[in-house]
ZADO-1210 file (C-alpha; in nm, 4 decimals, padded with zeros to 6 digits):
<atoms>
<atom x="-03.1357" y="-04.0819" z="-00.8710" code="UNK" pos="1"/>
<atom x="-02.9109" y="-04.0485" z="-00.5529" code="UNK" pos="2"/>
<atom x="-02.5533" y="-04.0096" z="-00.6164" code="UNK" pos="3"/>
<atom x="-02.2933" y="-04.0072" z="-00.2910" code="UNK" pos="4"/>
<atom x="-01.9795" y="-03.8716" z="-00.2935" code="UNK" pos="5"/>
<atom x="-01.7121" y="-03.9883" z="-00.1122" code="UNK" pos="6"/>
<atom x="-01.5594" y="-03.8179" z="00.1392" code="UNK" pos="7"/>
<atom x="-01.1768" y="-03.7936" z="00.1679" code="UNK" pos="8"/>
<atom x="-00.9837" y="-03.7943" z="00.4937" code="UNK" pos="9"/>
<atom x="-00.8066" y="-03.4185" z="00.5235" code="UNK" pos="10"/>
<atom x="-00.4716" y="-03.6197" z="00.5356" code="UNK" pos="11"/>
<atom x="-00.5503" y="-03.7893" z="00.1917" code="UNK" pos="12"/>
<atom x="-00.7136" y="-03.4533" z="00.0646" code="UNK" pos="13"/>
<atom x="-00.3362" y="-03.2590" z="00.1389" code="UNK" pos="14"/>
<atom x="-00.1419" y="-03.5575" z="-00.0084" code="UNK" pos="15"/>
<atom x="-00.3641" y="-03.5508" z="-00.3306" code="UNK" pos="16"/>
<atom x="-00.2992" y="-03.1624" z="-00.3735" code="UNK" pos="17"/>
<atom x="00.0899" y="-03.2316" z="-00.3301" code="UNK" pos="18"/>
<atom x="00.0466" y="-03.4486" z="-00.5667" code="UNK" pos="19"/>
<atom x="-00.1185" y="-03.2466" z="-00.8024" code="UNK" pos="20"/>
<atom x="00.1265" y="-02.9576" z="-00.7162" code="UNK" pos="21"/>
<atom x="00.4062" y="-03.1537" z="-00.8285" code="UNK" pos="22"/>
<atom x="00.2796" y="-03.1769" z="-01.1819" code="UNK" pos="23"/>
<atom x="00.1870" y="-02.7997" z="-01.2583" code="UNK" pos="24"/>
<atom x="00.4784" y="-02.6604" z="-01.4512" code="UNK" pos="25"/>
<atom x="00.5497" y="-02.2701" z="-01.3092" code="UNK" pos="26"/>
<atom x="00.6536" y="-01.9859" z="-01.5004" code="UNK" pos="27"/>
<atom x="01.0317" y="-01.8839" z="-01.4909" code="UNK" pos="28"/>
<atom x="01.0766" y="-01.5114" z="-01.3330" code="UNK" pos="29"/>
<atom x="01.1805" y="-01.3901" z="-01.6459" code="UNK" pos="30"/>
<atom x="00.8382" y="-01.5166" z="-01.8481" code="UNK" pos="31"/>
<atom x="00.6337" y="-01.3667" z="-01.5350" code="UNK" pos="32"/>
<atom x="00.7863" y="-01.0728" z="-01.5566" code="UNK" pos="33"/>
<atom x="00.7944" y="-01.0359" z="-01.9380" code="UNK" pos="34"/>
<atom x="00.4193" y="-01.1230" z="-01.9411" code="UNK" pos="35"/>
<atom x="00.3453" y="-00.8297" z="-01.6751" code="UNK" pos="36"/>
<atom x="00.5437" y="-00.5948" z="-01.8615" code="UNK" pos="37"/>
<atom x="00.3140" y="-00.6220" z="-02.1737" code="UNK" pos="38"/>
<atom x="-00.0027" y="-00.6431" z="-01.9540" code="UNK" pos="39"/>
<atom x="00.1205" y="-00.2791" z="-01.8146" code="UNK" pos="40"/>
<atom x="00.2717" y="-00.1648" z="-02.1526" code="UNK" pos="41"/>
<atom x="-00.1054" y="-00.2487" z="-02.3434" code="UNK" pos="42"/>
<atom x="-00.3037" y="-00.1264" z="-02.0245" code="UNK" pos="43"/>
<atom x="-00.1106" y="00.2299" z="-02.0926" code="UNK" pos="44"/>
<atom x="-00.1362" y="00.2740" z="-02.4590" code="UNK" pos="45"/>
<atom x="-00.4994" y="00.1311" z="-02.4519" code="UNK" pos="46"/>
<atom x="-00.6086" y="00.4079" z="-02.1623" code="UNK" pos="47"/>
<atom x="-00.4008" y="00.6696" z="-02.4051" code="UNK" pos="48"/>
<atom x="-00.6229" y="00.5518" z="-02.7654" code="UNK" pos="49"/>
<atom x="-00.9373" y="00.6082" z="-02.5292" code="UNK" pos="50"/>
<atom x="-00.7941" y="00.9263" z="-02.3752" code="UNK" pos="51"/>
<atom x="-00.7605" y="01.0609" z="-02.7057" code="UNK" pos="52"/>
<atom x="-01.0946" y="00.8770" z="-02.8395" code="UNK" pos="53"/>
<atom x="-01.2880" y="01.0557" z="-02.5978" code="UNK" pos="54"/>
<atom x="-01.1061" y="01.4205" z="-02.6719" code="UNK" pos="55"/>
<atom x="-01.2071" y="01.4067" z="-03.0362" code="UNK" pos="56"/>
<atom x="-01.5413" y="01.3230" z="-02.9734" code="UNK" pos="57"/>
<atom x="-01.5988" y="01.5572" z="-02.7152" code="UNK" pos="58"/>
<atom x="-01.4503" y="01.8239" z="-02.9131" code="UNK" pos="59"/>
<atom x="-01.6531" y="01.7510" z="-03.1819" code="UNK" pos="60"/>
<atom x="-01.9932" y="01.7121" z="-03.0035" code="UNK" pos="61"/>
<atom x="-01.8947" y="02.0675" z="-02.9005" code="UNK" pos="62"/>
<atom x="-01.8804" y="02.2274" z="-03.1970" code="UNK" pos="63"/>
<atom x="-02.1658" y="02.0360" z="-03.3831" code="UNK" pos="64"/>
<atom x="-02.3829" y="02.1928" z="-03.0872" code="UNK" pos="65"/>
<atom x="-02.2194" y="02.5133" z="-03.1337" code="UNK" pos="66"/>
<atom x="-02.3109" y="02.5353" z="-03.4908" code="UNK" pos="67"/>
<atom x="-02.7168" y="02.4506" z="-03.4150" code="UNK" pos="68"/>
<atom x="-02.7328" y="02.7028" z="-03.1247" code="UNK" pos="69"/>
<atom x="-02.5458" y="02.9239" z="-03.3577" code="UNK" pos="70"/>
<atom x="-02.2871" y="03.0869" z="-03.1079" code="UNK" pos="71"/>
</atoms>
């Protein structure tokens, strides 16, 4: 089973996406910016909880091998 597509004329294709433009509602600057703000705020506190996930194991890895090679 063959399907064809149509093809569309590049003039028709750039009035469609006009169009199509027209209906997408945009952000406000003050949502965009609001919305980047928490993306940055999260990324930072995130990359801290790791940060201090990894100390704690890493410090304790340390010692539980200190103990078995008894130094």
């Amino acid at each position: 089973m063959k399907i064809e597509k149509k093809k569309t004329s590049p003039a028709l294709f750039v009035r469609q996406v006009r169009q199509e433009l027209q209906k997408v509602t945009w952000p406000e600057k003050k949502d965009t910016f609001l919305s980047s703000a928490i993306v940055i705020l999260l990324i930072i506190l995130f990359s801290l909880f790791f940060l201090l996930t990894d100390q704690i194991w890493s410090f304790s890895i340390k010692k539980i091998i200190q103990i078995g090679s008894g130094f």
